[in-house]
C-alpha positions as CSV (number, residue, x, y, z in Angstrom):
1,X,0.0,0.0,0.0
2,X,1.4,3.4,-1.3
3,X,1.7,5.8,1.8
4,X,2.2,9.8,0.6
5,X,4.0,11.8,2.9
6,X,2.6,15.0,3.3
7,X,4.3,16.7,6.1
8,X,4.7,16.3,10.0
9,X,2.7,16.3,13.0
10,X,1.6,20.0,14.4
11,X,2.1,18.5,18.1
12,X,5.1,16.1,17.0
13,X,7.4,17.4,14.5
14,X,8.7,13.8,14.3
15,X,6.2,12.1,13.0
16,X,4.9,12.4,9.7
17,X,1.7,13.1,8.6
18,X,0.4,10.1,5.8
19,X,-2.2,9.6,3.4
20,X,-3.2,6.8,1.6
21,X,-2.6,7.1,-1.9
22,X,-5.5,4.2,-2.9
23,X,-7.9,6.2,-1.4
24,X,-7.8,8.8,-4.3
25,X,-9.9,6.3,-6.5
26,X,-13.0,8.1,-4.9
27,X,-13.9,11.6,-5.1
28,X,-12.2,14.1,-2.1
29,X,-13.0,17.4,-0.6
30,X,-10.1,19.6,0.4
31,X,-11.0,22.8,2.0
32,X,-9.7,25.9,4.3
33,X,-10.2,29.1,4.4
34,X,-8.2,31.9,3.0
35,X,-4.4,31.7,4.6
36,X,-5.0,27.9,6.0
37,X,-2.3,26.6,4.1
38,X,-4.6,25.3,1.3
39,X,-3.5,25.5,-2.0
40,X,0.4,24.7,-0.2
41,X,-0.8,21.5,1.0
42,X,-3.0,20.6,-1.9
43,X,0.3,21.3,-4.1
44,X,2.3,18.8,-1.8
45,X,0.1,16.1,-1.9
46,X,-0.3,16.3,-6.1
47,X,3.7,15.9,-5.9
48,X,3.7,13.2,-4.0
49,X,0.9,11.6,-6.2
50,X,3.0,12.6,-9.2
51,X,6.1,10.9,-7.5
52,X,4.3,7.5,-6.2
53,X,1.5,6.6,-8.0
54,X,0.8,6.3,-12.0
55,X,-2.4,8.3,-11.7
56,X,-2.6,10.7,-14.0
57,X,-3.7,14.5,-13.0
58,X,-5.5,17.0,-14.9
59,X,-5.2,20.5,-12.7
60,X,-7.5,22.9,-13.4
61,X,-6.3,26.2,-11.9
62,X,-7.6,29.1,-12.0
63,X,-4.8,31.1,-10.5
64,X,-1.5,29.7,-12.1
65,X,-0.6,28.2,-8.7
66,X,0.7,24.6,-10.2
67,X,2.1,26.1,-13.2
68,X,5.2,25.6,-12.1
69,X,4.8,21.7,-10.8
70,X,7.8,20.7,-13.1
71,X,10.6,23.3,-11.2
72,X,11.9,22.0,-8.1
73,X,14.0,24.4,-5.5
74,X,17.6,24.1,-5.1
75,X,17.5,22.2,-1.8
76,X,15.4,19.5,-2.9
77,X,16.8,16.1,-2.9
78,X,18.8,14.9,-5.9
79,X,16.6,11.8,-6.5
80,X,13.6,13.5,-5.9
81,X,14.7,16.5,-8.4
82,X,15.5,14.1,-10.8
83,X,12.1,12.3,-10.3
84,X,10.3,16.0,-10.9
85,X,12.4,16.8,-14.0
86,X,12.1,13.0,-16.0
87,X,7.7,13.0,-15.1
88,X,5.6,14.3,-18.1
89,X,3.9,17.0,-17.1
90,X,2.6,19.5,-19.6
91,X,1.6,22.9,-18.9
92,X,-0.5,24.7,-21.2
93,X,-0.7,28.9,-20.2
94,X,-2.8,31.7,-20.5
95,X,-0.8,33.6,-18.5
96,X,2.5,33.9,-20.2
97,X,2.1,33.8,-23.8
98,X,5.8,32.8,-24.4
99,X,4.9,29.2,-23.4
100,X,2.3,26.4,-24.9
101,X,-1.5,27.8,-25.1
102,X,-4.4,26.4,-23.4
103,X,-6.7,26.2,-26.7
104,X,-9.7,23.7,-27.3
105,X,-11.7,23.3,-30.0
106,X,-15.6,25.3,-30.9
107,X,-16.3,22.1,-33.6
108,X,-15.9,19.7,-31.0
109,X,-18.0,20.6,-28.4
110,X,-21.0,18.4,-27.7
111,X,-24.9,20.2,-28.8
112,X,-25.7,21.4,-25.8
113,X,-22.5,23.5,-24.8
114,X,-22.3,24.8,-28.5
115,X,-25.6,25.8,-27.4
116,X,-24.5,27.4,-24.1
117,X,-22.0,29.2,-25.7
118,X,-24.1,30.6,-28.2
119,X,-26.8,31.2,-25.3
120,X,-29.7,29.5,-27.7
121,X,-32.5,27.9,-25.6
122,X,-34.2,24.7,-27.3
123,X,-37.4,26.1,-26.6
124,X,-37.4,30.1,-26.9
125,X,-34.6,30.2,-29.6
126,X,-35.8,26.8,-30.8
127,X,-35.4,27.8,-34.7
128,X,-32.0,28.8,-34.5
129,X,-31.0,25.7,-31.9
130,X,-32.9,23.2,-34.8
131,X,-30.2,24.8,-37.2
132,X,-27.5,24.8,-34.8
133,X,-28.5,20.6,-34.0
134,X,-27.9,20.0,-37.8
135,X,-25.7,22.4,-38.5
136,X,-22.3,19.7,-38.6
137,X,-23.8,17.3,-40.5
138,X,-24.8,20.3,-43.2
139,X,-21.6,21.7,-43.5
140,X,-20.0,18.2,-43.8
141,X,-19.2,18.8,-47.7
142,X,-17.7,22.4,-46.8
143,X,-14.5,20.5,-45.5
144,X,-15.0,19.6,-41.5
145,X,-14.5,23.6,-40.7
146,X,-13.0,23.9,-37.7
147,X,-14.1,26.7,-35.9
148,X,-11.4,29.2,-38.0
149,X,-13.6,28.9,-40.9
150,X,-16.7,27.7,-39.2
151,X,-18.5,30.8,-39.2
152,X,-17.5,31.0,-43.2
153,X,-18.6,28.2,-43.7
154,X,-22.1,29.3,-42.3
155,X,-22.5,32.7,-44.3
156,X,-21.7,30.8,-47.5
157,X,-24.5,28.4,-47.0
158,X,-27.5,29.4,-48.9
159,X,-29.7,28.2,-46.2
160,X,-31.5,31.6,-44.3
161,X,-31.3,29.5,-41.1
162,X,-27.5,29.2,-41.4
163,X,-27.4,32.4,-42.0
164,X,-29.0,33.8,-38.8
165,X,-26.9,31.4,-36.8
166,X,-23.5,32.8,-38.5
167,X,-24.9,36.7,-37.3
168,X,-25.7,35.5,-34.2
169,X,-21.8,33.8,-33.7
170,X,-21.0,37.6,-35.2
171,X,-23.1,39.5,-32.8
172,X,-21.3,37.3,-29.9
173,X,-17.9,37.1,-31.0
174,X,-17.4,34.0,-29.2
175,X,-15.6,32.4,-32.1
176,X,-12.9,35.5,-31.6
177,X,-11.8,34.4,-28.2
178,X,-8.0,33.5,-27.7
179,X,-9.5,29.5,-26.4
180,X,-10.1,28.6,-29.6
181,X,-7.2,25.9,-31.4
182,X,-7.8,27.2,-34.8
183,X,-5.9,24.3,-36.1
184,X,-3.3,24.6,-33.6
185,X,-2.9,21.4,-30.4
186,X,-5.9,21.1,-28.3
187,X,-5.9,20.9,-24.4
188,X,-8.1,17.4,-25.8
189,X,-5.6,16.0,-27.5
190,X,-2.9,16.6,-24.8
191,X,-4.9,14.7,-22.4
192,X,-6.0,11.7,-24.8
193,X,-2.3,11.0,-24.2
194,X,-2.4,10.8,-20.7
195,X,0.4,12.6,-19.1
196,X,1.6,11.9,-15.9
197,X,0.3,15.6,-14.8
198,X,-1.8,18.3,-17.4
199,X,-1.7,21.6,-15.9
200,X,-4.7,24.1,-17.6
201,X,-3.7,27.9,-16.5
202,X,-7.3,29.2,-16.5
203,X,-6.0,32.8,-15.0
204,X,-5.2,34.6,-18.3
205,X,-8.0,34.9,-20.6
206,X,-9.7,37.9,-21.2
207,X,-13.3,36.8,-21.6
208,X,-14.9,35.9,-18.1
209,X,-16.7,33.1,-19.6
210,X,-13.5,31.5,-21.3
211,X,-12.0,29.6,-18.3
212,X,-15.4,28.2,-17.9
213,X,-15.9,27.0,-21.4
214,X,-12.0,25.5,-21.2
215,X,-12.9,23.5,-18.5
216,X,-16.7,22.5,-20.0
217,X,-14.8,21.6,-22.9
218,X,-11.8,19.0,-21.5
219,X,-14.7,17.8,-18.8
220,X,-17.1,16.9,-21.6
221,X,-14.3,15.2,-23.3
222,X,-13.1,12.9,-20.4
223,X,-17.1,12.3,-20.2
224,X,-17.9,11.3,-24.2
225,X,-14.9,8.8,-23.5
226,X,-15.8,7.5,-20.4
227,X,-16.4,3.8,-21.6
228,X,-12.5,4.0,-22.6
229,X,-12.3,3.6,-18.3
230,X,-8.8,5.4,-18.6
231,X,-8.2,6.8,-15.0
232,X,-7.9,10.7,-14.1
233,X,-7.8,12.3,-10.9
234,X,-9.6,15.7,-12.3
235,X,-8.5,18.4,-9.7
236,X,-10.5,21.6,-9.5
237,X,-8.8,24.1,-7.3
238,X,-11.0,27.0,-6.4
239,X,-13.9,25.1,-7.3
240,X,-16.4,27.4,-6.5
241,X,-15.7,28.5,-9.5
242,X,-16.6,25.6,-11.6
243,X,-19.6,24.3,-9.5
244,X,-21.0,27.0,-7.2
245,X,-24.4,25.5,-5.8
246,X,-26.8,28.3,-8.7
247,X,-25.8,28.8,-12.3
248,X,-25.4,32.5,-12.9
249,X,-24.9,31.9,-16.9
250,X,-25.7,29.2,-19.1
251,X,-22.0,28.3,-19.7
252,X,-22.3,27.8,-15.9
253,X,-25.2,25.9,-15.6
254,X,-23.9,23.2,-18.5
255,X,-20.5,23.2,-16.3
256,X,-22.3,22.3,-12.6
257,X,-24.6,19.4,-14.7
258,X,-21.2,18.1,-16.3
259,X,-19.4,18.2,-12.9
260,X,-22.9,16.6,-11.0
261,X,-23.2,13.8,-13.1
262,X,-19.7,13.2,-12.9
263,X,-19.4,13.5,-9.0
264,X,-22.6,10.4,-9.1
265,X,-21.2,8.1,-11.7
266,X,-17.8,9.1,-12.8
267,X,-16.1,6.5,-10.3
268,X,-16.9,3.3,-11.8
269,X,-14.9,5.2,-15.2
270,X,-12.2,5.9,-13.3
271,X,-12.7,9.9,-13.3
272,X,-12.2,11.1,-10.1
273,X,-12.9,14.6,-8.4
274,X,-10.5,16.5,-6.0
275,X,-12.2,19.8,-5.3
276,X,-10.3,22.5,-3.6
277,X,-11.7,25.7,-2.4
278,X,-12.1,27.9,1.0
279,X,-15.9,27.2,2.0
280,X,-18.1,24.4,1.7
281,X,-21.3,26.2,1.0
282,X,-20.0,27.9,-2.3
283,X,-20.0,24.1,-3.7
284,X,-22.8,22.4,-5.5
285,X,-24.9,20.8,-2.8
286,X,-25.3,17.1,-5.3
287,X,-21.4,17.8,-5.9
288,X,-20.3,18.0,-2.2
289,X,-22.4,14.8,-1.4
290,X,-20.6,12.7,-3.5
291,X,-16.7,13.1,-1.6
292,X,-15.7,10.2,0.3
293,X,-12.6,11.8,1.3
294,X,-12.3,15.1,3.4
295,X,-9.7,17.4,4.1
296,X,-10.5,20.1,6.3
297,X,-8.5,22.6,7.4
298,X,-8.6,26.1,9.0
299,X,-12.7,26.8,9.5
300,X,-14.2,29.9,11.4
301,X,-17.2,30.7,9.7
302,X,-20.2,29.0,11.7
303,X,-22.0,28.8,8.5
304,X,-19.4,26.2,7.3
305,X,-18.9,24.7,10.2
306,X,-22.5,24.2,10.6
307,X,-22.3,22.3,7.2
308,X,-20.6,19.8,8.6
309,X,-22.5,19.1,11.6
310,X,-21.1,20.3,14.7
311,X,-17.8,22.4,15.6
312,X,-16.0,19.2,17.5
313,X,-16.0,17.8,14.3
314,X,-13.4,20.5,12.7
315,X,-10.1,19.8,13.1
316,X,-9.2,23.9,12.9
317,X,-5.2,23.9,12.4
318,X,-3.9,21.1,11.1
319,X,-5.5,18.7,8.1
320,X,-7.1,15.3,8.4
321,X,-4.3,12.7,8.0
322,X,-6.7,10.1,7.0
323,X,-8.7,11.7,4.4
324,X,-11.6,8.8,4.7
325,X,-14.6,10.4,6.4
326,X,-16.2,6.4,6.5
């Protein structure tokens, strides 16, 4: 059994704090409030998971603070240095454009977050949602467009319905966002190769509703192939983010269903959750349910202590060594 250490006792600095690294096959809660020692902590126990187990990670984070998971510091250990610098771990950026892109791809997203994007509703925008439903299989002959000529593609047809759809993509300018691959790699089809770690820098992008889409689109992906049952550990930190408990947008609202549905059945796939943020009640009640595992550190707010049952439950310093909650 693979034990991770993840740092020492507060009351004995000699003995080690452990976690159990088969445990991670079920979906975890790590949470603290702001200045708890979070994100530090969470960044620890992904290098240890990096270093001792074959899991593969797919980070998203939302403030670049695992962009730098392949640099080690200069009093590290040799062997463990050497460990850091021979894993495969790709980083792809938004924050510093001198470095690989985070990009995805508009043509391969499923219906309904084409249609979130676009913000049709099947019912009230149901004409132009019928065209956008059909619209792939119409523009087949045009050459697969990718979404670089997609919009072409569209005005070109001589269908009126195409049409509207292509002013509508105009009006929106969703297709002129820096996400898009526009023949260039795709986040996708780094993570069909199945790194040891894939690192997605959501910080950088200059639409608000870009990071969102990012990680709609790589979490829809994983989903389609879930049959596949290729393992992931899928780490949201800040995850509030990603599945607060009411959709404000409905970019937002396609994201929480994704992330529901995977919290209930992603575990017999092999896609496993690891949500990080700094209260409990800014997560998706039907999300929250679903961890096995809990982490809890630093806690003053009644409200999220109250979440959890009772005060003497909190461990308010130091985190849970054993992250099973059974």
């Amino acid at each position: 059994m693979v034990q991770l250490t993840v740092g020492s006792h507060r009351d004995d600095a000699t003995s080690d704090v452990v976690l159990s690294a088969h445990k991670f096959n079920r979906h975890t809660f790590w949470c603290g409030q702001s200045g708890s020692g979070k994100t530090y902590a969470l960044g620890v126990v992904l290098e240890q998971l990096l270093l001792n187990t074959r899991l593969p990670l797919l980070i998203l984070d939302p403030n670049a603070d695992f962009t730098r998971l392949t640099e080690t510091r200069d009093t590290t250990d040799p062997d463990v240095a050497a460990a850091v610098a021979e894993s495969d771990i790709r980083v792809l950026h938004t924050t510093r454009r001198d470095l690989p892109q985070l990009r995805t791809r508009f043509t391969e997203l499923p219906l309904t977050a084409k249609a979130a994007v676009l913000q049709l509703d099947p019912i009230a925008d149901a004409d132009e949602y019928n065209v956008l439903l059909h619209a792939d299989a119409a523009l087949s002959g045009e050459g697969s467009p990718d979404q670089s000529t997609y919009i072409d593609a569209l005005r070109a047809s001589d269908d009126p319905g195409h049409q509207r759809l292509a002013k509508r993509i105009e009006n929106l300018q969703v297709l002129d966002w820096d996400l898009w691959a526009r023949g260039e790699v795709a986040a996708t089809d780094i993570i069909d190769e199945r790194p040891q770690a894939t690192v997605l820098d959501l910080g950088g992008f200059a639409h608000p509703a870009e990071p969102k889409v990012a990680a709609l689109s790589v979490l829809e992906h994983l989903w389609a192939r879930r049959e596949e049952r290729r393992p992931v550990l899928i780490v949201i930190d800040e995850a509030h983010n990603i599945c607060p408990p009411v959709a404000t947008s409905a970019v937002e609202q396609a994201l929480i269903d994704r992330v529901v549905q995977v919290a209930a059945e992603g575990r017999k796939f092999g896609l496993w959750l690891l949500l990080s943020t700094q209260r409990p009640t800014k997560i998706h009640p039907n999300v929250l349910s679903q961890c096995d595992n809990l982490c809890l550190m630093r806690m003053n707010a009644p409200r999220d202590l109250a979440e959890w049952g009772s005060p003497e439950k909190v461990d308010t310093v130091s985190l849970i060594a054993d992250l099973s909650v059974t």
